[in-house]
Backbone bond lengths (Angstrom), bond angles and torsions (degrees), N, CA, C in turn:
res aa  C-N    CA-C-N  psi(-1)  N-CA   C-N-CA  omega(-1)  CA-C   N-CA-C  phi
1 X - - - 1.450 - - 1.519 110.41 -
2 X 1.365 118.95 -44.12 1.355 127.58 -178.27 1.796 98.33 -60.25
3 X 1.229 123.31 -74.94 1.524 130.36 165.94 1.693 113.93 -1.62
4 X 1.797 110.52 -54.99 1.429 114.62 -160.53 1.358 106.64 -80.69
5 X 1.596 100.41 -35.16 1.858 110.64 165.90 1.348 127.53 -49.83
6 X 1.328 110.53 -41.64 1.397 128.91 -177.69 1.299 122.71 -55.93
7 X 1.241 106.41 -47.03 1.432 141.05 -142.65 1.812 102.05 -61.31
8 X 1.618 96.04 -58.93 1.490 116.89 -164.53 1.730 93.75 -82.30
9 X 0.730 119.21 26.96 1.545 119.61 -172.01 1.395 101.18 -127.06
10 X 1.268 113.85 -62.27 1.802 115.60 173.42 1.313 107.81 -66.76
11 X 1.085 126.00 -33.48 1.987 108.35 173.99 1.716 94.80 -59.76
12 X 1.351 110.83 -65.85 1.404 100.13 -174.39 1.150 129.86 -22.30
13 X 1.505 108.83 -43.72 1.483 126.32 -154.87 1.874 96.84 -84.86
14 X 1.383 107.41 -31.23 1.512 120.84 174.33 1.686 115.23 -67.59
15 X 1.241 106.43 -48.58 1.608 110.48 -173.26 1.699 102.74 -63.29
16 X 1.506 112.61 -40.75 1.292 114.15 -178.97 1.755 121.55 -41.60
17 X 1.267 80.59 -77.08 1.684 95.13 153.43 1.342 124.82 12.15
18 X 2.021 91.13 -84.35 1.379 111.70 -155.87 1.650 92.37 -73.39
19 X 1.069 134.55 -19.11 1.360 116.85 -173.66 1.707 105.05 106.71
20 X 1.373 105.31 -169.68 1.500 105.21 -179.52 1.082 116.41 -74.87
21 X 1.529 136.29 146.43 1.409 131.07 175.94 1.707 114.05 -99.46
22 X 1.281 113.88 -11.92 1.324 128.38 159.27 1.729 124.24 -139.95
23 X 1.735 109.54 125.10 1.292 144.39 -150.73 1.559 103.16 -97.03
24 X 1.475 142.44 87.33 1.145 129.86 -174.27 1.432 119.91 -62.97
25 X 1.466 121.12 130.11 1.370 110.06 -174.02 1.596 95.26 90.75
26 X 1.279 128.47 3.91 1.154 102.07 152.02 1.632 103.64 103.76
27 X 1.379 125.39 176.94 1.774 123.87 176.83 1.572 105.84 -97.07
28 X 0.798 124.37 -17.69 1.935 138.88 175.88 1.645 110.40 -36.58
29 X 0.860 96.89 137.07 1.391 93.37 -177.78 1.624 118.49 -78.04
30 X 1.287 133.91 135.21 1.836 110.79 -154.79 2.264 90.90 -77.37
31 X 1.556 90.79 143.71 1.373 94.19 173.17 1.584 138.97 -76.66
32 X 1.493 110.17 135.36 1.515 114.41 -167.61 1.569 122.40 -31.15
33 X 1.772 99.58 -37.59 1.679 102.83 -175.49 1.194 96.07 -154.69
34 X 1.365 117.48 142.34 1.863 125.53 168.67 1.376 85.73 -91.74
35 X 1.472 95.20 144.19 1.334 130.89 157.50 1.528 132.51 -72.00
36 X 1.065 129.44 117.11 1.364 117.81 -152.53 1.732 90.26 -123.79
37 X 1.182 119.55 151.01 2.091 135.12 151.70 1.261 117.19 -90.77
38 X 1.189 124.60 112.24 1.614 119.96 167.08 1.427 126.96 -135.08
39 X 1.160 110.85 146.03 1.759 91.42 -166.01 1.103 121.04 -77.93
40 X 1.576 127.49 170.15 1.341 113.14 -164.49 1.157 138.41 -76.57
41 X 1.473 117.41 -4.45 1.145 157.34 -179.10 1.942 134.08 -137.39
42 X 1.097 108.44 95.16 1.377 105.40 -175.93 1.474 118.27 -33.29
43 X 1.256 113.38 136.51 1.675 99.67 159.95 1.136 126.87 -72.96
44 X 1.584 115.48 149.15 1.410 120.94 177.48 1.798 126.91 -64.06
45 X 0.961 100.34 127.82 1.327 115.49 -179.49 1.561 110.59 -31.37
46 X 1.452 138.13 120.56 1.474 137.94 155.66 1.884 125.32 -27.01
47 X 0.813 122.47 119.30 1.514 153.17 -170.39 1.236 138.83 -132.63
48 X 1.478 116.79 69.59 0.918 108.99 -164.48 1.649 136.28 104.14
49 X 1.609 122.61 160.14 1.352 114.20 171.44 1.498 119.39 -77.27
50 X 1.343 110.53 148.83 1.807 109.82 175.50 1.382 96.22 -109.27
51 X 1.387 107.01 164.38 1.795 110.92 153.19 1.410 108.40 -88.15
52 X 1.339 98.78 145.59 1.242 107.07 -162.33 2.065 103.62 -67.45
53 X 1.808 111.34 -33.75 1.312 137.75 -167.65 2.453 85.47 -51.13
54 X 1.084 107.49 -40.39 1.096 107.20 -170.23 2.007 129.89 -94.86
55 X 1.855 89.80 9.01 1.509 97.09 -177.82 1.656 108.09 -80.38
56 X 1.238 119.25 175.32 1.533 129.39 170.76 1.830 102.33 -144.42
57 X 0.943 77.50 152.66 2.115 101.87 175.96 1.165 109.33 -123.99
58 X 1.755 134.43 105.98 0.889 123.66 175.52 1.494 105.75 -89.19
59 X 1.618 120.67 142.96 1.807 115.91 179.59 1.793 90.59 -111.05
60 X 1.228 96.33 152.49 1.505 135.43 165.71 1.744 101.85 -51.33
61 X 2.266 89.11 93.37 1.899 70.76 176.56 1.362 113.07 -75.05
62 X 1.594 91.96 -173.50 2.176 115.46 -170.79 1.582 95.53 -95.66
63 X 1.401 90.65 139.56 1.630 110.58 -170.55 1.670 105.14 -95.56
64 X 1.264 122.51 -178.47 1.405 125.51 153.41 1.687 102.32 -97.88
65 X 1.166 99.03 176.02 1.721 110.55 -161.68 1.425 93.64 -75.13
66 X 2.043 126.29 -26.13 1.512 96.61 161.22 1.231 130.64 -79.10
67 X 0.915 131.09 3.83 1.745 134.20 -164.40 1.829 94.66 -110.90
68 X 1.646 123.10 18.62 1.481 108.78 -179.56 1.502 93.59 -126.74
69 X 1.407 95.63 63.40 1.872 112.72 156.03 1.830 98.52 -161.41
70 X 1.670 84.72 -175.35 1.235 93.74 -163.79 1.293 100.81 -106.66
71 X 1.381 132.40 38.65 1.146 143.75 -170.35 1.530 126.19 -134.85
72 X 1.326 145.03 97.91 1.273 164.28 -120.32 1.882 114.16 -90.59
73 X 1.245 100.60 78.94 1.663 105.17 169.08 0.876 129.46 -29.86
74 X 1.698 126.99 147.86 1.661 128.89 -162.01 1.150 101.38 -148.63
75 X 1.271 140.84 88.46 1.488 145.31 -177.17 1.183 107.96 -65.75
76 X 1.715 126.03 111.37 1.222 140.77 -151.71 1.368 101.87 -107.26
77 X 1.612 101.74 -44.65 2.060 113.26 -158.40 1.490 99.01 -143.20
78 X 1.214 101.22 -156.26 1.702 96.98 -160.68 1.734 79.76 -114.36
79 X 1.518 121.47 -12.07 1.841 88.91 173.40 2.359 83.79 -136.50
80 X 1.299 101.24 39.96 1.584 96.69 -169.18 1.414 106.24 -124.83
81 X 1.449 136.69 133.91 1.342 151.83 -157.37 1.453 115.63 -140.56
82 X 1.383 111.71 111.53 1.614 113.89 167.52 1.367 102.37 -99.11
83 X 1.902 97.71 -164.62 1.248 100.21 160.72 1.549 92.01 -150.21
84 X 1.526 101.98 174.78 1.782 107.63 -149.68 1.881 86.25 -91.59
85 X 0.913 104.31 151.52 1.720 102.31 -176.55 1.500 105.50 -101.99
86 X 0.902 123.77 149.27 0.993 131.85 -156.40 1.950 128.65 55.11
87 X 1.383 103.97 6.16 1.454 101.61 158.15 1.236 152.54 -124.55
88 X 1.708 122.99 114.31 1.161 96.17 -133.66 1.302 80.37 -143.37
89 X 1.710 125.88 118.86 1.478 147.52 142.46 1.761 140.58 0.34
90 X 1.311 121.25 68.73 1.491 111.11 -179.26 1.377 114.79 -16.70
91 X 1.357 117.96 -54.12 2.150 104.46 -171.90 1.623 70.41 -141.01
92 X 1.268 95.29 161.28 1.740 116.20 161.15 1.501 122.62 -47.32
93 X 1.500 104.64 132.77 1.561 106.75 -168.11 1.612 124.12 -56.41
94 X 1.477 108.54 -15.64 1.402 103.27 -176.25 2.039 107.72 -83.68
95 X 1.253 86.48 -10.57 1.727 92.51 -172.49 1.757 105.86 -84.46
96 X 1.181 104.84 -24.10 1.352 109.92 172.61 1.110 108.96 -79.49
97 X 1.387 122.43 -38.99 1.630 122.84 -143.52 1.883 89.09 -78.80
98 X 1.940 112.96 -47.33 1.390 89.77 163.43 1.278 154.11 -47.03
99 X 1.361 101.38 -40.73 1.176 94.39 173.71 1.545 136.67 -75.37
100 X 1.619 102.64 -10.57 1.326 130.12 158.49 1.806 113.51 -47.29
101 X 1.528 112.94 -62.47 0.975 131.16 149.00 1.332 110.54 -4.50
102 X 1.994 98.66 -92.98 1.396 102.11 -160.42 1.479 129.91 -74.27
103 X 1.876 103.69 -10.52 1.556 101.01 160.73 1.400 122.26 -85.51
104 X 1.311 115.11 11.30 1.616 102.16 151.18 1.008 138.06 -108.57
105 X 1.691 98.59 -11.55 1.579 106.85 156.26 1.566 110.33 -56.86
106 X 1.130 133.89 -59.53 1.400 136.24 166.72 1.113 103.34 -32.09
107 X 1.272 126.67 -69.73 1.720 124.29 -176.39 1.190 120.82 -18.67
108 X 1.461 102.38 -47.14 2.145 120.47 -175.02 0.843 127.40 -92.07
109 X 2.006 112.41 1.15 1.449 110.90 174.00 1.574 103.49 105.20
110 X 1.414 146.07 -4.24 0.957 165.67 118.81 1.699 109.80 8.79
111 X 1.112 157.01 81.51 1.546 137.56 150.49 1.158 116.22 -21.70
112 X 1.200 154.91 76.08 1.490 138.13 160.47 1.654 121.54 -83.56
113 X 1.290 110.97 117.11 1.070 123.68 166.24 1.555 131.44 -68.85
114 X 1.080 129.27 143.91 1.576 123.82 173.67 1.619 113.00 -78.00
115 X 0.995 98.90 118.11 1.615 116.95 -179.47 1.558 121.72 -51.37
116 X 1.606 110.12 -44.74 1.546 118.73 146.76 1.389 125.33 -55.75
117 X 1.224 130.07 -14.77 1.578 126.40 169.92 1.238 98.53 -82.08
118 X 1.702 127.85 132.58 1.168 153.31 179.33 1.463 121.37 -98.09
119 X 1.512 105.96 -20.29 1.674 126.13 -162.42 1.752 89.79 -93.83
120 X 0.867 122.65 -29.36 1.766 112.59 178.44 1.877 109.93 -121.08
121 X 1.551 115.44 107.40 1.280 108.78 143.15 1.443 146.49 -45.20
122 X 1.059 127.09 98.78 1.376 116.58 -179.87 1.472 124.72 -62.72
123 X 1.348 125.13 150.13 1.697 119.02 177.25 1.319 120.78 -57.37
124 X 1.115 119.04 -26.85 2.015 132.38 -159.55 1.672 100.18 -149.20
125 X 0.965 90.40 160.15 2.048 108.03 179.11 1.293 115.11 -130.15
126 X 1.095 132.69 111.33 1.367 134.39 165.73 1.659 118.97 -79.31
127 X 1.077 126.42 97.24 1.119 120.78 175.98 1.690 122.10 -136.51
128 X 0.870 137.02 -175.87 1.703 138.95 -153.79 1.487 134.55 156.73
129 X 1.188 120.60 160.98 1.709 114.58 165.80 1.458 111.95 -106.85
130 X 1.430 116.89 145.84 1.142 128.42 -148.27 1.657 72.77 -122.58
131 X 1.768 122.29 94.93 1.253 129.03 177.67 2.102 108.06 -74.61
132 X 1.155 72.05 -41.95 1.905 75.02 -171.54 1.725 106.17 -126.54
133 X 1.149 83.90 145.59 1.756 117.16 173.88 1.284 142.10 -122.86
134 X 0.916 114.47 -4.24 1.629 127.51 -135.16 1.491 112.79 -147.84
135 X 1.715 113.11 157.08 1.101 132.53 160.22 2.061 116.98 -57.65
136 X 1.414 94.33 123.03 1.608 118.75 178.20 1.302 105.66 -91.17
137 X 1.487 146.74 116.28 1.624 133.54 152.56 1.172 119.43 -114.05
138 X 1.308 109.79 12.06 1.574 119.18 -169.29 1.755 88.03 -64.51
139 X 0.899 147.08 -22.45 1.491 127.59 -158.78 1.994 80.25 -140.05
140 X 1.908 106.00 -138.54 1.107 122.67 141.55 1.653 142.27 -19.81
141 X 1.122 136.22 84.52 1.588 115.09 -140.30 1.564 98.44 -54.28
142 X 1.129 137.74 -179.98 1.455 143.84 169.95 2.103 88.45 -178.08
143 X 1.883 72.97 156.51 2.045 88.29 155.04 1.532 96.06 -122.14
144 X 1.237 93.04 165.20 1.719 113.58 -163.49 1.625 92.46 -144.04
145 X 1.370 119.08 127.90 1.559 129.90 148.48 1.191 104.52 -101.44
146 X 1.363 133.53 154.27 1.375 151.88 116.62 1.079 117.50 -89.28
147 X 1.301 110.37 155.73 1.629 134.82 164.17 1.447 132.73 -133.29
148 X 0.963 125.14 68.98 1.511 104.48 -177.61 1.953 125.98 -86.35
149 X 1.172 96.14 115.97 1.622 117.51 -171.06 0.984 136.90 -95.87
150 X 1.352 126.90 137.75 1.449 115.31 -154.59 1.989 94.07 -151.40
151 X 1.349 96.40 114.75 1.461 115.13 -152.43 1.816 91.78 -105.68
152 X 0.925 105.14 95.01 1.912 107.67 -177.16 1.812 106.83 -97.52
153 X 1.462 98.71 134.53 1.849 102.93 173.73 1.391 106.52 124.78
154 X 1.470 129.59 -170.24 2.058 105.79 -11.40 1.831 111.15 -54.73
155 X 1.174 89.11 149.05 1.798 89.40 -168.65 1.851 106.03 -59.53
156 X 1.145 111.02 162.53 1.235 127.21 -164.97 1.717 114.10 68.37
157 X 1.841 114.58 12.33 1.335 118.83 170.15 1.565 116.18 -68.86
158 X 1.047 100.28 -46.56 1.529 104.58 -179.23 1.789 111.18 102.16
159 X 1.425 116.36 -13.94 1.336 123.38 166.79 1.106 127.01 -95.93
160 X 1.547 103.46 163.12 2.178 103.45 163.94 1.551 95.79 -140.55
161 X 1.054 133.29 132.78 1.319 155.84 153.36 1.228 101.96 -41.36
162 X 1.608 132.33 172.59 1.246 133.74 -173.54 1.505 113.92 -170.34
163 X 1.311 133.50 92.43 1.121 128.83 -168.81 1.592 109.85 -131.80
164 X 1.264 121.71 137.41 1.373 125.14 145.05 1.332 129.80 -79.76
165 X 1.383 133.59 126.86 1.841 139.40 164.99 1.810 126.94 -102.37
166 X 0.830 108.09 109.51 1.547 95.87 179.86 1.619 115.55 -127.65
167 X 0.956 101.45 139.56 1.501 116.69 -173.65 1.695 124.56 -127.18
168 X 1.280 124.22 117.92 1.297 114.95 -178.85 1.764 109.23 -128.46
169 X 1.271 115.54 143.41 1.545 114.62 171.22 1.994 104.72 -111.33
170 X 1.314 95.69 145.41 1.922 86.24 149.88 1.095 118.73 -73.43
171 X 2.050 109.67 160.55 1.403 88.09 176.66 1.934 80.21 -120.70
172 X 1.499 105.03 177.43 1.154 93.84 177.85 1.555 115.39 -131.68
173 X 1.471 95.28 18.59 1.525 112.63 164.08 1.627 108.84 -153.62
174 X 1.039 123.04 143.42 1.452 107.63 175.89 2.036 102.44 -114.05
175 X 1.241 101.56 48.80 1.545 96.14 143.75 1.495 105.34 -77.01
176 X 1.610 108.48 154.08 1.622 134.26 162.05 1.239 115.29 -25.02
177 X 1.737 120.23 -75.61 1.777 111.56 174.97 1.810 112.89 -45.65
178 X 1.258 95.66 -41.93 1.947 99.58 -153.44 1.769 87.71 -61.41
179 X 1.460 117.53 -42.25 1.580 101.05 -172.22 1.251 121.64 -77.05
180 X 1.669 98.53 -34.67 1.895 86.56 160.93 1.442 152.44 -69.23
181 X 1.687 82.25 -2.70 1.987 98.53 177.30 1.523 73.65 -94.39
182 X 1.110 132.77 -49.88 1.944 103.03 -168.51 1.659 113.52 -44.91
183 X 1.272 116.65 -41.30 1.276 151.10 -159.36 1.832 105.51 -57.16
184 X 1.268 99.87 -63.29 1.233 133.48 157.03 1.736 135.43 -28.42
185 X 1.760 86.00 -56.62 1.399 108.10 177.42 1.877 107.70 -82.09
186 X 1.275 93.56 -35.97 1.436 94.68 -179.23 1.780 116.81 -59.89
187 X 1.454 96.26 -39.74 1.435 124.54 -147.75 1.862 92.98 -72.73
188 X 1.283 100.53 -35.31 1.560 123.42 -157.47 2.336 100.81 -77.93
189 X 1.661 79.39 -49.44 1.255 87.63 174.28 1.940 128.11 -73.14
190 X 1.154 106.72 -20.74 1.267 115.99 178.38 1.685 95.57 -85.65
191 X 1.303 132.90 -35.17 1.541 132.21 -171.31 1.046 97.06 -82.19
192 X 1.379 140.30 -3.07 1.989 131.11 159.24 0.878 95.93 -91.17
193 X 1.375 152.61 -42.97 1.327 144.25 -164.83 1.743 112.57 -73.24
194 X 1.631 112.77 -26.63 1.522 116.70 -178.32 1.651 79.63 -81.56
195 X 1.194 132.52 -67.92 1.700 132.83 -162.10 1.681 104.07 -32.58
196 X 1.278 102.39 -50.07 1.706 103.14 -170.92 1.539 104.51 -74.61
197 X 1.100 120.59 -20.92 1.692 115.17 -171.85 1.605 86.99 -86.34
198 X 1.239 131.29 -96.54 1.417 127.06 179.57 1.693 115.91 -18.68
199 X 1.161 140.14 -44.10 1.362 129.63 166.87 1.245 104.71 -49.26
200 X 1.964 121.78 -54.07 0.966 137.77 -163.23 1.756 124.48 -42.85
């Protein structure tokens, strides 16, 4: 009887020991710095009333199943995918890349509305898939964004616009920071080019 008592007491006393047997987040070591996207220019501060005929909502584009972590793609092969080690994303790139987006729409004079506010419709929708993200080495290293966008309104138009954007920088090191300032620059430059088509 004493034996069966014992028993569950000394494993206890054993498991303790060994430490945890499960590591949240995984065995990885946590990374030196998250990587952050920001546009190159803050948006300007609110001023005033808008018409509503002239607001936009940019939505959170749709990723592919690699771009839904917080961890930075490396196009190896023509159907083969790493990821860069050691780099690893504050929030997911498409959540940045909007809001990247919508502060440069602001930048140009743009109304942008917040997509989570429910109390105001916007006139037009900006929305899209954010196809590429990531580091290329199949050749030359480079990063490459895509976008493909699809600009709907003023509502009761009956249309949606339809555009593709792509943007690539070299990088000339592929440590973590160096690809995300490529990342950045690319990201920054393709979001003037959607700003000028949508004004357009």
């Amino acid at each position: 009887m004493m034996k069966r008592r014992f028993a569950p007491a000394l494993a206890a006393v054993i498991l303790a020991g060994c430490g945890p047997l499960v590591q949240l987040g995984g065995n990885a070591p946590a990374p030196a710095t998250l990587l952050v996207l920001r546009a190159a220019s803050p948006p300007p501060e609110w001023r005033g009333p808008t018409a509503l005929a002239d607001t936009l909502s940019v939505a959170v584009p749709d990723v592919p199943a690699e771009l839904q972590t917080l961890r930075l793609p490396v196009q190896v092969g023509p159907a083969g995918v790493q990821y860069l080690a050691g780099a690893s994303w504050s929030e997911q790139p498409n959540r940045q890349f909007q809001r990247l987006l919508a502060d440069t729409l602001a930048g140009v004079g743009v109304p942008v509305l917040d997509s989570r506010s429910g109390n105001v419709a916007p006139a037009r929708l900006l929305t899209g898939h954010l196809r590429e993200f990531g580091l290329d080495v199949r050749g030359t290293p480079v990063v490459r964004v895509r976008y493909d966008a699809q600009l709907a309104g003023p509502r009761g138009g009956g249309t949606v616009a339809l555009r593709s954007f792509v943007a690539q920088e070299p990088v000339a090191s592929q440590q973590p920071e160096a690809v995300a300032a490529a990342l950045g620059r690319a990201a920054n430059r393709l979001a003037g080019e959607v700003a000028a088509w949508v004004k357009g």
